[in-house]
N, C-alpha and C positions, 0 to 999 in steps of 0.2 A: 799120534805122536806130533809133537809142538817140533815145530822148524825152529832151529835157531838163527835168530836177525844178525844180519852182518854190521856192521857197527866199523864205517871207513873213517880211517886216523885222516885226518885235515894233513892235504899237503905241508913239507917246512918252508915254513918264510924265511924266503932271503933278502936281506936289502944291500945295498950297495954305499960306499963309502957316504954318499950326497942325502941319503934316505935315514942312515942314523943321525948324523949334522941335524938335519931337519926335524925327525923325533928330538930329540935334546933341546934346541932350541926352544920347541913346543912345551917339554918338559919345565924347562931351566925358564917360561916365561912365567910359569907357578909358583918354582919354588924360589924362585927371587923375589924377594919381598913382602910373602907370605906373612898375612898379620898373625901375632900371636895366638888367637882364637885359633885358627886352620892348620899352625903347624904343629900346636898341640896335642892333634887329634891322633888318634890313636889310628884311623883309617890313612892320613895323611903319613904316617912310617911306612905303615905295609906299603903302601903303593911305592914309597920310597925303597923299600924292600924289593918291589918287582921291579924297577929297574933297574936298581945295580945287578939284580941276578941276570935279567933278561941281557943286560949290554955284557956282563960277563960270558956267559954260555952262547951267545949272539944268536940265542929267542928272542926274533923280531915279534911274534906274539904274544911271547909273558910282557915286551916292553911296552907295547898297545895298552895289553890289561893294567899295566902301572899305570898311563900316563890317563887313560880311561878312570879309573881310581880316582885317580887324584883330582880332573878335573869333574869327576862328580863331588868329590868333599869340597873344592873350593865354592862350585856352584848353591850345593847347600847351604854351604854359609853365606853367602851373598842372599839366597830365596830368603832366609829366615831374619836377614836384616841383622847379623851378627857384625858384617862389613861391607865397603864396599869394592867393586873391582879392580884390581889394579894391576892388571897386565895391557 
């Protein structure tokens, strides 16, 4: 008989008033001024997506996975020579 694997939910993340400022910031240094190439992106919504839900529901790890996102699609397009850095 096969044992069934336990499978532990990840503690929740809580952050504190100074800890969301600080994500946002981080956030908000992306989507400021994003060239058109990166905000068109279809990956570039979703992550946008994961933040407003994560800062709504105050999933400090869905807002990680946005900001995570996001700065992989802007880094992509920086790698690929589509633009260059501008945070």
């Amino acid at each position: 008989m096969a044992r069934k694997r336990r499978v532990r939910a990840p503690k929740e993340l809580v952050w504190d008033v100074t800890e969301w400022q600080r994500a946002w910031e981080i956030a908000m240094m992306r989507i400021d001024g994003a060239p058109t190439i990166v905000a068109t992106q279809i990956v570039f919504h979703h992550a946008l997506d994961m933040l407003d839900r994560g800062f709504i529901l105050g999933d400090a790890f869905q807002f990680q996975l946005g900001i995570l996102t996001m700065m992989d699609c802007c880094n992509d397009a920086i790698e690929r020579g589509d633009c260059y850095q501008w945070w």
